[in-house]
C-alpha positions as CSV (number, residue, x, y, z in Angstrom):
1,X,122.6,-5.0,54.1
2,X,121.8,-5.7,50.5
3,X,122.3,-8.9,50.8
4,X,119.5,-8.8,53.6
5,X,117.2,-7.0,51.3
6,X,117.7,-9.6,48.4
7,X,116.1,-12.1,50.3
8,X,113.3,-10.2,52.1
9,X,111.8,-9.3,48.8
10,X,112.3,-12.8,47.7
11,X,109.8,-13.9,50.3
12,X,107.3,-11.4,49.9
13,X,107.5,-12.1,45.7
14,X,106.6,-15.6,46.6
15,X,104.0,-14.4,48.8
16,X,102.6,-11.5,46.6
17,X,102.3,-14.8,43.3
18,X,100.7,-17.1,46.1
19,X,98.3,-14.9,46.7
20,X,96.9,-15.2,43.3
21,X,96.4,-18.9,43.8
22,X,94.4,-21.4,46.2
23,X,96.1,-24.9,47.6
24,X,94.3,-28.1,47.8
25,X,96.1,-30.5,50.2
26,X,94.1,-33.5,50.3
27,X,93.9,-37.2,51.0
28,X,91.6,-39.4,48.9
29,X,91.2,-43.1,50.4
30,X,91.3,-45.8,47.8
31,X,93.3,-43.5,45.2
32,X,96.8,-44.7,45.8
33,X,99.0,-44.0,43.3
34,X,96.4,-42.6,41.3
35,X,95.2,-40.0,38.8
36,X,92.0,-37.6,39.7
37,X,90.4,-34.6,37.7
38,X,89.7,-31.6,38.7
39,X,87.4,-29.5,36.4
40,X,86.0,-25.9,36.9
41,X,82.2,-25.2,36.8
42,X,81.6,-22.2,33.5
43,X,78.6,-21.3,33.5
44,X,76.7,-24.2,32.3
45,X,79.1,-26.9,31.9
46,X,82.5,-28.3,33.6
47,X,85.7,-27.8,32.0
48,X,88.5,-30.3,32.6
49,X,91.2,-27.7,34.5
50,X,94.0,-30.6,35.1
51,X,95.3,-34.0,35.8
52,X,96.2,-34.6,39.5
53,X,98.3,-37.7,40.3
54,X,98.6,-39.6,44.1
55,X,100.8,-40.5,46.2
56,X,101.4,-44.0,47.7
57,X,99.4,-42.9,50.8
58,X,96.7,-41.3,48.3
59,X,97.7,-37.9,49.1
60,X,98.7,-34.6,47.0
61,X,99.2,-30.9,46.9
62,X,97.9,-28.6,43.9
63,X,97.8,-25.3,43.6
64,X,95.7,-23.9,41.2
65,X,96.5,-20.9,38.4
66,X,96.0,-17.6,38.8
67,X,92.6,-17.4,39.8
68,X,89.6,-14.3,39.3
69,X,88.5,-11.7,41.8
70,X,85.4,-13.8,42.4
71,X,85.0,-17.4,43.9
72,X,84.9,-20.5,41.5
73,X,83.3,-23.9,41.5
74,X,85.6,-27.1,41.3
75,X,84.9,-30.6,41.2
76,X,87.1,-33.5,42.0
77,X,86.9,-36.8,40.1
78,X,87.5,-40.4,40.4
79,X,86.8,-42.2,37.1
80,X,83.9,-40.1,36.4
81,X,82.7,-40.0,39.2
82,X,82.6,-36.4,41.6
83,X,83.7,-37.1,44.6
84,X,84.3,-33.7,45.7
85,X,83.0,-29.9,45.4
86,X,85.1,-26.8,46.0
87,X,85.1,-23.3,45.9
88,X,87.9,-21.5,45.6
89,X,89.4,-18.1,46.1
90,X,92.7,-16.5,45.9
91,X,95.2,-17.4,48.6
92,X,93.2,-19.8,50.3
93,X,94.4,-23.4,51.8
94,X,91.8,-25.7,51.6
95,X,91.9,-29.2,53.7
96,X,90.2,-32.2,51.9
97,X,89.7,-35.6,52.4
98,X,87.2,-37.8,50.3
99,X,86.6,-41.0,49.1
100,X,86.3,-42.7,45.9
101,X,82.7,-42.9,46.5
102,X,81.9,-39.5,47.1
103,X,80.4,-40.6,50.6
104,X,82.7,-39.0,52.8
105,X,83.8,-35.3,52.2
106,X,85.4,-33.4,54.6
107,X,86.5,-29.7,54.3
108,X,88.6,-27.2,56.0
109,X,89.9,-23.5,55.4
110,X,87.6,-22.4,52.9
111,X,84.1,-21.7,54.5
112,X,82.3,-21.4,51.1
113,X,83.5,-24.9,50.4
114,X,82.1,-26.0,53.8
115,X,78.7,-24.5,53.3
116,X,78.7,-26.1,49.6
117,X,79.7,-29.3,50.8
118,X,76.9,-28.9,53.4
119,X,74.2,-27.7,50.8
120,X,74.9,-30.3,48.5
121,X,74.4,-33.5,51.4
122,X,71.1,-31.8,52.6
123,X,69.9,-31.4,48.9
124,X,71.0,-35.2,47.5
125,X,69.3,-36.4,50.9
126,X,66.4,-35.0,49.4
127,X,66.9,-35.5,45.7
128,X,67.0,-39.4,46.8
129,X,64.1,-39.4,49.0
130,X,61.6,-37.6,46.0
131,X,63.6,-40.1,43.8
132,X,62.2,-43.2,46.2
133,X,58.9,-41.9,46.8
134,X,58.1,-41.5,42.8
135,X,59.2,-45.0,42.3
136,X,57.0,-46.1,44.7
137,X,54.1,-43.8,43.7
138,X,54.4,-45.4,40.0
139,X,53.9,-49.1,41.7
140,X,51.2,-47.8,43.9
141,X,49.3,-46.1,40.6
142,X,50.3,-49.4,38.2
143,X,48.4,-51.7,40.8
144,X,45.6,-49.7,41.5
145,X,46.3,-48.9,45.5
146,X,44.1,-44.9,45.4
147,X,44.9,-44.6,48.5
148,X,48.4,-45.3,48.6
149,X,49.0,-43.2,45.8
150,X,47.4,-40.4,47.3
151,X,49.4,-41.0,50.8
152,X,52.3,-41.2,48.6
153,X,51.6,-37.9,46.4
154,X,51.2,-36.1,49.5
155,X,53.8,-37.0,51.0
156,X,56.0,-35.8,47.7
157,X,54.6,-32.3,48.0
158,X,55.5,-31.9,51.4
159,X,58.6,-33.0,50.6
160,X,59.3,-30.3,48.0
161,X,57.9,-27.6,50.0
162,X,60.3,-28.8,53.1
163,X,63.1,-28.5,50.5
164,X,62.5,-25.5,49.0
165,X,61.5,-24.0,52.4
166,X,64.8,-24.9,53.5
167,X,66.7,-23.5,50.7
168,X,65.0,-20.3,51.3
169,X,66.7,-20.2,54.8
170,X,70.1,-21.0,53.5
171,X,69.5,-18.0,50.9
172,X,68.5,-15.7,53.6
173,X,70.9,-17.0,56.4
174,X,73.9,-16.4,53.4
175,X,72.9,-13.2,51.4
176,X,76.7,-13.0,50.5
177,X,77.6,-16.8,49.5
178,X,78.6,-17.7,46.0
179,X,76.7,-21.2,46.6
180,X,73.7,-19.1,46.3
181,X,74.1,-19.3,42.3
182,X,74.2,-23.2,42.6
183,X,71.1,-23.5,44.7
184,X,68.7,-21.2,42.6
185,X,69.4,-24.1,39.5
186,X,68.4,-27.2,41.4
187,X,66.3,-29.8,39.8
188,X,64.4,-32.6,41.4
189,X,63.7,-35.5,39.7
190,X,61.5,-35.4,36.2
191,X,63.1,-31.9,35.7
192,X,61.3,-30.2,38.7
193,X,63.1,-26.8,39.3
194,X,63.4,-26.0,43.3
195,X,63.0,-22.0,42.2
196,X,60.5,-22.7,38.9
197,X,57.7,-20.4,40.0
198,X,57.4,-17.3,38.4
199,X,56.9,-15.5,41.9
200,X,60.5,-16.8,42.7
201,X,62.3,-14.1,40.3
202,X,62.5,-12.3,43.9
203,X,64.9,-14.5,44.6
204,X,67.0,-14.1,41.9
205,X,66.7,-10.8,41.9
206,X,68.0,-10.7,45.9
207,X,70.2,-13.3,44.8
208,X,71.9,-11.0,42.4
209,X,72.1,-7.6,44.1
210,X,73.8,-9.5,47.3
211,X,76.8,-10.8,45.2
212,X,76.6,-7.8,43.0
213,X,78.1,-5.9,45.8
214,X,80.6,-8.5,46.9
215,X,81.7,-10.0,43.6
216,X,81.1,-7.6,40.8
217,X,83.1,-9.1,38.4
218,X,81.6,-12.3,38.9
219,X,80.5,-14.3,35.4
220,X,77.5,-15.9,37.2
221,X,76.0,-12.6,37.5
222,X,75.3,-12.0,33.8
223,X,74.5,-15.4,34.0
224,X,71.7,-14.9,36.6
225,X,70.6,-11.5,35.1
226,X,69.6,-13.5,31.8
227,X,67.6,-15.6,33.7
228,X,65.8,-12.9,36.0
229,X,65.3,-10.8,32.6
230,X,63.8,-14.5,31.0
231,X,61.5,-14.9,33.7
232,X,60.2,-11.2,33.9
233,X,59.7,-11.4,30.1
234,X,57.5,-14.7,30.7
235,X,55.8,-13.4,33.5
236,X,55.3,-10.7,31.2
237,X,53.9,-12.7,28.1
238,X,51.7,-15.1,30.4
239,X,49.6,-12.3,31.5
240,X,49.4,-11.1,28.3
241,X,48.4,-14.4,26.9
242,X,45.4,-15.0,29.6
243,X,44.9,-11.4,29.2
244,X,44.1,-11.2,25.5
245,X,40.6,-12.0,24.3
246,X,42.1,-14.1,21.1
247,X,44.4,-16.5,22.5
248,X,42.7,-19.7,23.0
249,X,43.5,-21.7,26.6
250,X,46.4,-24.0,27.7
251,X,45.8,-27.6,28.5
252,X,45.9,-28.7,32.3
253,X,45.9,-32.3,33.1
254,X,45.8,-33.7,36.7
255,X,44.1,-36.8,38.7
256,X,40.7,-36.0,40.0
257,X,39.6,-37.4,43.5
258,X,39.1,-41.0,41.8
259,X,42.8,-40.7,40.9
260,X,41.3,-40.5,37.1
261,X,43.4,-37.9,35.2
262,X,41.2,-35.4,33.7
263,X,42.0,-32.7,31.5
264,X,40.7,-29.4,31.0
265,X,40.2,-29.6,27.0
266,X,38.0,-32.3,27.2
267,X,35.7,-29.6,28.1
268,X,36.2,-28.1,24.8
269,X,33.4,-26.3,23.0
270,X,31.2,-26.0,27.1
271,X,31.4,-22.6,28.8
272,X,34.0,-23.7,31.5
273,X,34.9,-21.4,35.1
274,X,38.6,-22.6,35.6
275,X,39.1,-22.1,39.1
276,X,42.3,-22.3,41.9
277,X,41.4,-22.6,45.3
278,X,42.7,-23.9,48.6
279,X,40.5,-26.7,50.5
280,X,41.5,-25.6,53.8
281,X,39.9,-21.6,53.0
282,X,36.9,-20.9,54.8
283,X,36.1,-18.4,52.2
284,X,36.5,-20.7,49.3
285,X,34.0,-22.7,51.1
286,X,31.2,-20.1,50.8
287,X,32.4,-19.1,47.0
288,X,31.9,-22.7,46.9
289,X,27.8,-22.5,48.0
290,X,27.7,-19.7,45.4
291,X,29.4,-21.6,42.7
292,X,26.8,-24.8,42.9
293,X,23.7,-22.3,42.7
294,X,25.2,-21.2,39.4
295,X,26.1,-24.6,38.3
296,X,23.0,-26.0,39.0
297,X,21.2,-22.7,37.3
298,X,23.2,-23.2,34.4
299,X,25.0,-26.8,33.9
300,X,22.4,-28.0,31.8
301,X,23.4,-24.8,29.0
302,X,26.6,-25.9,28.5
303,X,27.9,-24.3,32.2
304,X,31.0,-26.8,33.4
305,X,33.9,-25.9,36.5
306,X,37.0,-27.5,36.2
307,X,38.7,-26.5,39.7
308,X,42.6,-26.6,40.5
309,X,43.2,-27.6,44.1
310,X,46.9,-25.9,45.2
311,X,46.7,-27.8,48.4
312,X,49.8,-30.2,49.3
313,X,47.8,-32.6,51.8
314,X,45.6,-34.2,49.0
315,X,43.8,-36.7,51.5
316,X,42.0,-33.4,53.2
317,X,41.5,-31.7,49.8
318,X,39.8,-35.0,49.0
319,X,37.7,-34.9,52.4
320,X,36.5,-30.9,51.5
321,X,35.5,-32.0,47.8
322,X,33.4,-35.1,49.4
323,X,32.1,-32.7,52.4
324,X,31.1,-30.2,50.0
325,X,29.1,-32.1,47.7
326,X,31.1,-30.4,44.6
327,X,29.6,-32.2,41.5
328,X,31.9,-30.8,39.0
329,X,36.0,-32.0,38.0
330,X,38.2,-31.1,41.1
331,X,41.9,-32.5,40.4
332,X,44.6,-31.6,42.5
333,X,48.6,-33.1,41.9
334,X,49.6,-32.3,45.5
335,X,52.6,-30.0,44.5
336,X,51.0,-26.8,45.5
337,X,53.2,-23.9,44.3
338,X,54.9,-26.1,42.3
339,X,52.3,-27.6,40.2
340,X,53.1,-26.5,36.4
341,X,48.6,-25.8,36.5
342,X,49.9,-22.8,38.8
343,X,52.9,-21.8,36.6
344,X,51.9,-21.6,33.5
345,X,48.4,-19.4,34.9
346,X,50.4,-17.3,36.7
347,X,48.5,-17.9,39.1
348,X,49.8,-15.5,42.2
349,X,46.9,-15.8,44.9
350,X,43.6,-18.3,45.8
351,X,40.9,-17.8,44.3
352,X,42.0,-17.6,41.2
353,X,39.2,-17.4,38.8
354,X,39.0,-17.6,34.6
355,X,36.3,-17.9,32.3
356,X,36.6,-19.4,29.2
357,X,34.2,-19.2,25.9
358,X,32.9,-21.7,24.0
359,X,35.5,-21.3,21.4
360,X,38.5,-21.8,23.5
361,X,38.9,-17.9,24.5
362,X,39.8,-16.4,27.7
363,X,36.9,-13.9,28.2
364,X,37.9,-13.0,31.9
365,X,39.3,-13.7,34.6
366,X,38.5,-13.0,38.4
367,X,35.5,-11.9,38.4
368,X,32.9,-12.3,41.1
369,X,29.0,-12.1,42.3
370,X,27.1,-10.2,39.8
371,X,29.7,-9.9,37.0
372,X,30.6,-13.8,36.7
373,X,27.1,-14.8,36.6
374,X,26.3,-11.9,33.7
375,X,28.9,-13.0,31.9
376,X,28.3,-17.1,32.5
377,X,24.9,-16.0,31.7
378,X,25.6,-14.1,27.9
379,X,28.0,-16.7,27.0
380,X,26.1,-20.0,27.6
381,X,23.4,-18.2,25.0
382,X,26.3,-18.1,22.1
């Protein structure tokens, strides 16, 4: 009988240490008899965890350490190259077989592996595809082809909005997922955050009490709090900075409908209405009619509008400009949301309207009928 007790509890030791762990049994084509490393996502960089070596057939078994109460991201490498993204959690088995390419990646048993390994194809299909489409942007703009540039810009913003569109879905579909964390970093090409508009600390924010509740413990959740705390704090000083009568204006520079770039201090030392709008608002067409009977009443003071198209589909923001007759600078960079004009205004809704002084200053902003033009009307006599 005690010898029967011995080795139950033997088994359920083994079981109980296990438990603490995760297994990786995988198969990695073109790796035979080779080495891989697997390194662990902290924070903001990857650590190097171990050394795995391959069988003849490519194959191995690791088991990890003893790992935390919350998931954790690893990566698999092939001479510096990932070919592989995990996350793991105590006493899971996880299935994997990859290539040395990082082309083919296939996971089973851990479902927040699957939904990383599915995030991260959708998002580097689109990573690639802005990638192409700049390039080809660049050689459109370097031989002069306006219109193939403009096809091209569009079809970049639309792009980006798809992408983060879809990202939004993933974040709503998987309130609970740890790949949540990875997602809300995500750059495109020329350091384009996927989340970088002030409007998306809601996100974070959701972001965070979701996992809070699953994975308390969890070191990306400081992590994420820093950044939601950042972001409020900006949010915070940008108002305060377009707010305050003695901070002088930041710099916006974007193509004009001539693809010309045109910036908003070259208008320096003019009485200037900075103005966000949306080509396809019927509204905005009729501020529009009111805005040319104060720039024609006052252009030749010193009056000038420098107007910030938000749209995506530059081709009909073009179209509206032309239709309209507007004889003042309208530039528009086809990234909507995303454009860094919108950021670093803090600009929230369309119209969005700001008047700026002859000196540089921020004496309002949106400000309508009667008001603007008292205002337009005092400062152009300074």
């Amino acid at each position: 009988m005690r010898k029967f007790l011995l080795f139950a509890i033997i088994p359920i030791l083994a079981i109980s240490c296990n438990s603490d762990k995760a297994t990786i049994k995988a198969t990695i084509t073109g790796v035979k008899d080779g080495e891989l490393v697997l390194k662990m996502l902290q924070i903001n960089n990857q650590i190097v965890v171990d050394t795995i070596k391959t069988d003849s057939e490519g194959s191995f078994v690791y088991k990890t350490g003893k790992l935390s109460e919350s998931p954790d991201f690893y990566y698999l490498y092939y001479k510096e190259r990932k070919i592989a993204s995990l996350v793991l959690s105590k006493g899971e088995r996880v299935y994997l077989t990859a290539d040395t390419l990082g082309q083919s990646h296939l996971v089973e048993g851990s479902q927040e592996s699957i939904l990383l390994n599915d995030l991260e194809k959708e998002l580097n299909s689109s990573i690639r595809k802005f990638d192409s489409l700049s390039n080809l942007r660049y050689n459109a703009i370097e031989a002069g082809d306006i219109k193939m540039s403009d096809s091209l810009s569009y079809m970049l913003g639309s792009l980006y909005v798809k992408s983060k569109q879809s990202a939004i879905k993933h974040l709503y579909s998987n309130p609970r997922s740890i790949t949540n964390i990875i997602l809300l970093y995500q750059k495109f090409p020329g350091d384009l955050p996927l989340f970088g508009d002030m409007r998306d600390v809601l996100l974070f924010q959701r972001v965070y009490d979701s996992l809070r509740v699953v994975y308390p413990e969890s070191p990306y959740l400081n992590s994420l709090q820093d950044v939601i705390s950042a972001m409020d704090r900006s949010d915070a000083l940008t108002s305060k900075l377009l707010d305050a009568s003695e901070v002088g204006f930041p710099d916006i520079s974007m193509p004009d409908t001539d693809s010309k770039v045109r910036t908003l201090s070259e208008l320096s030392g003019k009485v200037i209405i900075l103005l966000f709008w949306s080509a396809g608002d019927a509204n905005q067409k009729m501020f529009n009619r009111e805005l040319l009977s104060l720039y024609d009443k006052y252009s030749n003071s010193g009056l000038e509008i420098f107007q910030v198209s938000v749209d995506t589909d530059k081709t009909a923001w073009a179209r509206a400009v032309a239709e309209q007759g507007l004889p003042w600078i309208n530039v528009c960079d086809g990234l909507g949301a995303a454009s860094q004009a919108v950021l670093t205004y803090n600009v929230r809704e369309v119209p969005s309207l700001f008047v700026i002084d002859r000196s540089g200053t921020i004496a309002a902003r949106d400000i309508y009928n009667s008001k603007l033009e008292s205002l337009v009307s005092a400062l152009v006599r300074k």
